[in-house]
Biopython code that builds the backbone (N, CA, C, O; Angstrom):
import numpy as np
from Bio.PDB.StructureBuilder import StructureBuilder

atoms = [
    (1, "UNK", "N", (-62.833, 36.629, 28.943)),
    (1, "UNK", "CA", (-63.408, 35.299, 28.761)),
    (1, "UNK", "C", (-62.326, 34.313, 28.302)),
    (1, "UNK", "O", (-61.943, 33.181, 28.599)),
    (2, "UNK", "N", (-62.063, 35.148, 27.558)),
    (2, "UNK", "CA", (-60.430, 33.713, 26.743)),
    (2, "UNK", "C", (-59.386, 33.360, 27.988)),
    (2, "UNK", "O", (-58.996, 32.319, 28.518)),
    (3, "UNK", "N", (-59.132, 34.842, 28.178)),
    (3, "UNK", "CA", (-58.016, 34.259, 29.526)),
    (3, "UNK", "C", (-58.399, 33.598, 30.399)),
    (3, "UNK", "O", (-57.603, 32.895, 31.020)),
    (4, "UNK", "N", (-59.755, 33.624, 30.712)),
    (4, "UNK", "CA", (-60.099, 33.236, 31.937)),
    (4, "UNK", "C", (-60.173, 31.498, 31.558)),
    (4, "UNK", "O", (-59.719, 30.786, 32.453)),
    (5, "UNK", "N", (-60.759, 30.698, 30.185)),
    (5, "UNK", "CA", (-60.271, 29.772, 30.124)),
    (5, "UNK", "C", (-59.122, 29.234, 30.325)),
    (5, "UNK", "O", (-58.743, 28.229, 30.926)),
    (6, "UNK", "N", (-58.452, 30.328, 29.532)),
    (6, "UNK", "CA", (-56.727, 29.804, 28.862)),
    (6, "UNK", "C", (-56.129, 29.551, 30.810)),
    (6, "UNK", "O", (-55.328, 28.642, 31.029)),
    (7, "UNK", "N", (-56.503, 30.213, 31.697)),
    (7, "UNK", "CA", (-56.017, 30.043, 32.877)),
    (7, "UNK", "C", (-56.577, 28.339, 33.253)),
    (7, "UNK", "O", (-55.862, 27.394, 33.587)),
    (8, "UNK", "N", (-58.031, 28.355, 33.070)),
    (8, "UNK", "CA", (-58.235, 27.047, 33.970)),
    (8, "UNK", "C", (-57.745, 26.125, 32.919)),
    (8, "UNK", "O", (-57.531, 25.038, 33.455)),
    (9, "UNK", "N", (-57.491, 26.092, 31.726)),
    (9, "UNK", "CA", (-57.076, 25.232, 30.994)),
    (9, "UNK", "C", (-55.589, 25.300, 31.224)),
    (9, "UNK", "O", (-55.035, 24.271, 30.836)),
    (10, "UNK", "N", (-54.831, 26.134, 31.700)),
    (10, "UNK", "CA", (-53.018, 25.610, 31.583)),
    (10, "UNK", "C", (-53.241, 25.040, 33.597)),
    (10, "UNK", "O", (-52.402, 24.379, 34.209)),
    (11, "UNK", "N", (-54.468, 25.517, 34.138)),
    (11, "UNK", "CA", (-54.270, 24.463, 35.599)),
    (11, "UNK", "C", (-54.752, 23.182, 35.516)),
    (11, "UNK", "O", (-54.284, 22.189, 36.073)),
    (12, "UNK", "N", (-55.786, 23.250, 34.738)),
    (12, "UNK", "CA", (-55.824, 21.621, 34.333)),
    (12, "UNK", "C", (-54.718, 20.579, 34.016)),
    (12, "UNK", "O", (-54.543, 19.489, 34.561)),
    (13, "UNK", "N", (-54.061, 21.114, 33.086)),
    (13, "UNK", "CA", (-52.726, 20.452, 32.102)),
    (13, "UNK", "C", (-51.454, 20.666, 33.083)),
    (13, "UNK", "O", (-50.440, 19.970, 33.056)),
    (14, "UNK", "N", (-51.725, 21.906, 34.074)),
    (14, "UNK", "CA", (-50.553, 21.419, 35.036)),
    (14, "UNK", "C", (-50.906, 20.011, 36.344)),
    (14, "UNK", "O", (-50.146, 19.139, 36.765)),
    (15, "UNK", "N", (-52.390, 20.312, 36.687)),
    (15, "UNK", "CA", (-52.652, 18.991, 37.359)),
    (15, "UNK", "C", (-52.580, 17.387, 36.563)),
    (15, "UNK", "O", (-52.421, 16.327, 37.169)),
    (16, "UNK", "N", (-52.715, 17.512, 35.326)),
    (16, "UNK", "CA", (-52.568, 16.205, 34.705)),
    (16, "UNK", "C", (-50.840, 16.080, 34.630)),
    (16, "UNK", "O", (-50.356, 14.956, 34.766)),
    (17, "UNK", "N", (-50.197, 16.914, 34.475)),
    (17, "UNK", "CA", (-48.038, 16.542, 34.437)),
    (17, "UNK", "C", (-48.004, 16.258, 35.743)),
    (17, "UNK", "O", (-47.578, 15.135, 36.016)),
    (18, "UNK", "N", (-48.458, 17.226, 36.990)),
    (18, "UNK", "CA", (-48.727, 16.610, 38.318)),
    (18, "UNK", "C", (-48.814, 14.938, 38.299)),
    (18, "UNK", "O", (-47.990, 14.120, 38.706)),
    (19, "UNK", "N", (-49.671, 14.807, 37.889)),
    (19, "UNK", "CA", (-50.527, 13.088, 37.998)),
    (19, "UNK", "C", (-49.307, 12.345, 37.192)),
    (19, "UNK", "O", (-48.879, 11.380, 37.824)),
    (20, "UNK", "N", (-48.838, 12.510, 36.295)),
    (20, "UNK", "CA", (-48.050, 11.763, 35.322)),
    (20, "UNK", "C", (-46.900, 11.688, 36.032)),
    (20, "UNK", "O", (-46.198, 10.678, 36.014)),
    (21, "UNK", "N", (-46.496, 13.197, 37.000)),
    (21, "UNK", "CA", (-45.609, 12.542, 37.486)),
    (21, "UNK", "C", (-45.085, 11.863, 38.510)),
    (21, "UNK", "O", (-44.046, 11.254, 38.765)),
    (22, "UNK", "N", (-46.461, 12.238, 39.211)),
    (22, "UNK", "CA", (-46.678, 11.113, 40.291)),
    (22, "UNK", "C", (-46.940, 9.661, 40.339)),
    (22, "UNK", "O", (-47.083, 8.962, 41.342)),
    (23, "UNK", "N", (-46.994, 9.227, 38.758)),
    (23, "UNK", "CA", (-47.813, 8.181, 38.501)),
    (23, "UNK", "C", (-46.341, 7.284, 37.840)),
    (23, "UNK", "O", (-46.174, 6.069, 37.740)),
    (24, "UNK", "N", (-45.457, 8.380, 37.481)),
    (24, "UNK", "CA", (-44.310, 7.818, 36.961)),
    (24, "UNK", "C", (-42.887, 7.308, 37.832)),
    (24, "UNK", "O", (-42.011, 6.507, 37.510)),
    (25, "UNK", "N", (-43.094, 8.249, 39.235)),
    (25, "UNK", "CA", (-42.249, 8.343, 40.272)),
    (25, "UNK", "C", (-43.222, 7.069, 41.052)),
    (25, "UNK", "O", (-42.771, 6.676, 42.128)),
    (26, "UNK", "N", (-44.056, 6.653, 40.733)),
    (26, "UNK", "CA", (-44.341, 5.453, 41.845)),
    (26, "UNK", "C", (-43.777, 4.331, 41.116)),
    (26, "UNK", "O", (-43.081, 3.479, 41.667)),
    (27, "UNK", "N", (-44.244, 4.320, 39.149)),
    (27, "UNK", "CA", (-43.233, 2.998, 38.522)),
    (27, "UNK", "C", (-42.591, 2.985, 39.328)),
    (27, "UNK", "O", (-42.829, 2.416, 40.393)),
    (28, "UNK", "N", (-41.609, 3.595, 39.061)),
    (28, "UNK", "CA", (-39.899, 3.639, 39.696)),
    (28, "UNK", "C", (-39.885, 3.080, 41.253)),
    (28, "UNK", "O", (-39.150, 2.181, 41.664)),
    (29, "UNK", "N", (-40.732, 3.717, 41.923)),
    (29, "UNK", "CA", (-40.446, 3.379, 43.525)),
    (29, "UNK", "C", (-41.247, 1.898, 43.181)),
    (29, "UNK", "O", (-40.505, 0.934, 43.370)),
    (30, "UNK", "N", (-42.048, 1.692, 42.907)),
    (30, "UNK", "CA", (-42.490, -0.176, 42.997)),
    (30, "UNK", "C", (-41.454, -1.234, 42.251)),
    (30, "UNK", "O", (-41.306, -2.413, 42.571)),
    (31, "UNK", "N", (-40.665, -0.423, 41.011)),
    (31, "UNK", "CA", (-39.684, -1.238, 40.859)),
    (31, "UNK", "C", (-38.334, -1.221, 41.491)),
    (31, "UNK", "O", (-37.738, -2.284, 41.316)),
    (32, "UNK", "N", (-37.790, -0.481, 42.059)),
    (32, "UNK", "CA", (-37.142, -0.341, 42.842)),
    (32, "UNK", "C", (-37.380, -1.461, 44.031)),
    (32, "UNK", "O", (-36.790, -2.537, 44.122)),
    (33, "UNK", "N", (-38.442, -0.917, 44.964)),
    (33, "UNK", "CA", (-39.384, -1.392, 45.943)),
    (33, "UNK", "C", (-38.978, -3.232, 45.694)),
    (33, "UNK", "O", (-38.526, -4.091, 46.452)),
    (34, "UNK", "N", (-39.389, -3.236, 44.315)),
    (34, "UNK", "CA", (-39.562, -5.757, 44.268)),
    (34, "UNK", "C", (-38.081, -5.533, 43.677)),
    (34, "UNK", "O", (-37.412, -6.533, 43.935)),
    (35, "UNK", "N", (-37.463, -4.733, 43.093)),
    (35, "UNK", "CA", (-35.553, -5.154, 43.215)),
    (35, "UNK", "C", (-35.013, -5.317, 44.698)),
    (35, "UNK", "O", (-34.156, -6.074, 45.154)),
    (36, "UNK", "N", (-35.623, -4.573, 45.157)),
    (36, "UNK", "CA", (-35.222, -4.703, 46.522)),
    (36, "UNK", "C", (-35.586, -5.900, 47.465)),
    (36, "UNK", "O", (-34.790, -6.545, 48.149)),
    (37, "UNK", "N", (-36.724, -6.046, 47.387)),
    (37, "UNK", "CA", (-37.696, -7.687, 48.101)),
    (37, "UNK", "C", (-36.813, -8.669, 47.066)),
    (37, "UNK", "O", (-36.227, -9.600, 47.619)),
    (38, "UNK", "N", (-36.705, -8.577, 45.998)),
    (38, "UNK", "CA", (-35.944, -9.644, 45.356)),
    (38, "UNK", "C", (-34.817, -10.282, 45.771)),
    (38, "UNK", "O", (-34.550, -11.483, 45.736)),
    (39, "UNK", "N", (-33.996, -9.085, 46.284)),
    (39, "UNK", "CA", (-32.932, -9.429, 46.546)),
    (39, "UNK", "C", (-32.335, -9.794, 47.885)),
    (39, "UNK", "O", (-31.297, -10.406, 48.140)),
    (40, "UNK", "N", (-33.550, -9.093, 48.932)),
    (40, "UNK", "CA", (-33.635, -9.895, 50.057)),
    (40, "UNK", "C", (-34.164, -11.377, 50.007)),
    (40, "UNK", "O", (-33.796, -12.238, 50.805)),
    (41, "UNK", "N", (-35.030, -11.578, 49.027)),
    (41, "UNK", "CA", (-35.261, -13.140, 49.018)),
    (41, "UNK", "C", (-34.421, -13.662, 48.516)),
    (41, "UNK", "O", (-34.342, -14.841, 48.862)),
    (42, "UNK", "N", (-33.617, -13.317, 47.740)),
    (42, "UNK", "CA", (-31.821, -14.241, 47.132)),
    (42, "UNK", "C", (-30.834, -14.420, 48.585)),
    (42, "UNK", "O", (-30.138, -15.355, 48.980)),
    (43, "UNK", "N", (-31.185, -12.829, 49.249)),
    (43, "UNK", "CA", (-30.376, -12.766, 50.567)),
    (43, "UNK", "C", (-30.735, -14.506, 51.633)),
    (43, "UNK", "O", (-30.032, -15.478, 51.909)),
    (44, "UNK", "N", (-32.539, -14.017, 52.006)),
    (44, "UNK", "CA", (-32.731, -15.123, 52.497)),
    (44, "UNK", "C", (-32.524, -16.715, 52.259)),
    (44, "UNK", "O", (-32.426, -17.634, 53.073)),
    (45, "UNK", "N", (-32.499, -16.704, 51.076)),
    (45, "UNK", "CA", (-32.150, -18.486, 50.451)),
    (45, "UNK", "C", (-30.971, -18.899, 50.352)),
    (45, "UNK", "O", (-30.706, -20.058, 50.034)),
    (46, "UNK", "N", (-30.046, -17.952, 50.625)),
    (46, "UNK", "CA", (-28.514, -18.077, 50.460)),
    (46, "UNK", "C", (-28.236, -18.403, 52.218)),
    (46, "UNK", "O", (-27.093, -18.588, 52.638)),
]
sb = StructureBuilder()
sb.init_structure("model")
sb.init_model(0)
sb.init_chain("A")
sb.init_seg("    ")
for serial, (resi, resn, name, xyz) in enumerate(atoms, 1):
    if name == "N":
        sb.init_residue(resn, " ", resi, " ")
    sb.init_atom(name, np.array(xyz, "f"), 0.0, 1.0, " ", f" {name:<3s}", serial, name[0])
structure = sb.get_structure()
């Protein structure tokens, strides 16, 4: 009975670091992503 929690409970907590780090790798790619549009719009006005 215990293990059988302790299992769905460490797959839970691995799907939530999953999510976090999917959620943390998109920050990055959307800021990346408008550094990038940014700097094509400096490109374009120049």
């Amino acid at each position: 009975m215990y293990s059988h929690l302790h299992y769905h409970l460490s797959k839970h907590l691995e799907g939530v670091e999953h999510l976090s780090f999917l959620f943390l790798s998109a920050k990055n790619f959307n800021r990346k992503a408008i550094m990038v549009f940014s700097m094509e719009q400096m490109d374009c006005r120049f």
